[in-house]
C-alpha positions as a Markdown table, in Angstrom:
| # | Residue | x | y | z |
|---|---|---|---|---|
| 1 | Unk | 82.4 | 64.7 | 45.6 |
| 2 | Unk | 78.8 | 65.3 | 45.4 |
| 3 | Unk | 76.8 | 65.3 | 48.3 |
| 4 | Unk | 74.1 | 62.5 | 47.3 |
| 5 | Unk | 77.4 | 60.0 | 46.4 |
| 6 | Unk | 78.2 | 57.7 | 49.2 |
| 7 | Unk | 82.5 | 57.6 | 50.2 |
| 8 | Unk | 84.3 | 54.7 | 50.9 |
| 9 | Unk | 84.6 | 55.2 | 54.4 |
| 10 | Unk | 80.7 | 55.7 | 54.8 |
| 11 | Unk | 80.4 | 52.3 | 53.2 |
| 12 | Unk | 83.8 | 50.9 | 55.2 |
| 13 | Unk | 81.9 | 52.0 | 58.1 |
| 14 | Unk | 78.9 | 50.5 | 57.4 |
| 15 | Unk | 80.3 | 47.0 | 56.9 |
| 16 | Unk | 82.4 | 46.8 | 59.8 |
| 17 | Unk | 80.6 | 43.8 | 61.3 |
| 18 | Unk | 79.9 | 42.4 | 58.1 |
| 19 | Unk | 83.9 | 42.2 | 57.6 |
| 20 | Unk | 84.6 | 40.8 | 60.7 |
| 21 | Unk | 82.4 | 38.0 | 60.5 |
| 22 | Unk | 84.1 | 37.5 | 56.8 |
| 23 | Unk | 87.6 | 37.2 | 58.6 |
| 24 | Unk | 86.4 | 35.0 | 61.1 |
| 25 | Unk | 84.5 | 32.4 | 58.8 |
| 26 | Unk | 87.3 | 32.4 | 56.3 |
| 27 | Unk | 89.6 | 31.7 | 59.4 |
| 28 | Unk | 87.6 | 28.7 | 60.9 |
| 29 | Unk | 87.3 | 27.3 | 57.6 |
| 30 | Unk | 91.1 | 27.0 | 56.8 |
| 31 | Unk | 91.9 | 26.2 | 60.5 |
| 32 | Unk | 89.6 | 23.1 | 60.7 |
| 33 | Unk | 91.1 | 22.2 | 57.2 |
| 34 | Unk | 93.3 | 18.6 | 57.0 |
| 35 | Unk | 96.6 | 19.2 | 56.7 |
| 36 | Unk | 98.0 | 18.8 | 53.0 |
| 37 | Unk | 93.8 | 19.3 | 52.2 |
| 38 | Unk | 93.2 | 23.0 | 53.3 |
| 39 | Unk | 92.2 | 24.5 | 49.5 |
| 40 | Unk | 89.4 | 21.4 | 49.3 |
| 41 | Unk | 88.7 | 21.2 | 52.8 |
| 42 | Unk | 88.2 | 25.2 | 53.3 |
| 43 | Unk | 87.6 | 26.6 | 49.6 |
| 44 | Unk | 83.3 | 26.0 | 49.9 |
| 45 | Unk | 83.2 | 27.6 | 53.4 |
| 46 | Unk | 85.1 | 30.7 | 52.2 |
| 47 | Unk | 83.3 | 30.9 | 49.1 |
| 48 | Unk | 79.6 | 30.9 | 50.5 |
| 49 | Unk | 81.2 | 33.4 | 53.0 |
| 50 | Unk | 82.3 | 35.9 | 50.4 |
| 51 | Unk | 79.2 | 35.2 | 48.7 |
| 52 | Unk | 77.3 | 36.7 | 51.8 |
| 53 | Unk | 79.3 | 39.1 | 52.2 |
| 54 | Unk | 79.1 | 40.5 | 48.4 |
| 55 | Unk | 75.4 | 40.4 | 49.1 |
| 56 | Unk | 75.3 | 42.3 | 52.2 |
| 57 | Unk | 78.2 | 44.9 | 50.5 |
| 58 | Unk | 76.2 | 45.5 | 47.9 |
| 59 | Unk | 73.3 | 45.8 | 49.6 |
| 60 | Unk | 74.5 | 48.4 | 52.4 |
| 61 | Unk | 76.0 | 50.2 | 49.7 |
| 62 | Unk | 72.8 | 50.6 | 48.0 |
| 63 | Unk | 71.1 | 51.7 | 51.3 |
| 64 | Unk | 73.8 | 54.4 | 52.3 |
| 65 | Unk | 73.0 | 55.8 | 48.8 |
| 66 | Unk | 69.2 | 55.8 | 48.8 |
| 67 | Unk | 69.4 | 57.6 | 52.2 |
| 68 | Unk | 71.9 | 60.1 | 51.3 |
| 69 | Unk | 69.2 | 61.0 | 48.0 |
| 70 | Unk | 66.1 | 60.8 | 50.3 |
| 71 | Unk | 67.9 | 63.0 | 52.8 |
| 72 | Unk | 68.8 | 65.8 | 50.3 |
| 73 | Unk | 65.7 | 65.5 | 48.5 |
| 74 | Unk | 62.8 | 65.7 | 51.1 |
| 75 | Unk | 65.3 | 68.1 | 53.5 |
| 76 | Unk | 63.4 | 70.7 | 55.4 |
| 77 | Unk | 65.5 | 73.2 | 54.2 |
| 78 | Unk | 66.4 | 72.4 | 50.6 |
| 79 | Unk | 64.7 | 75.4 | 48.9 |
């Protein structure tokens, strides 16, 4: 793999927070859900919490990259 591309784990890594507050919205939000209502009662609260977490995926991945192509192209050794 080319040293300028960023790897899954890199990114995995980088999210690890991000994932864990994911997991623990998407929990509260079924758990406080009615009985017999949990898909209506949870399905905003999940989604605006994926939503967040897309951006901030997306967003992480686009830093790891930019800094693995700055690195490599202002390194004080690169010839």
């Amino acid at each position: 793999m080319d040293e300028k591309n960023i790897t899954p784990q890199e990114l995995k890594s980088a999210l690890k927070e991000d994932i864990d507050l994911l997991v623990e919205k998407t929990a509260e939000a079924i758990n406080k859900a009615q009985p017999g209502r949990i898909i209506n009662d949870s399905e905003e609260s999940v989604r605006d919490a994926s939503a967040e977490f897309r951006k901030r995926l997306y967003q992480k991945a686009l830093d790891l990259l930019q800094n693995k192509q700055l690195q490599e192209d202002f390194s004080p050794s690169a010839q």
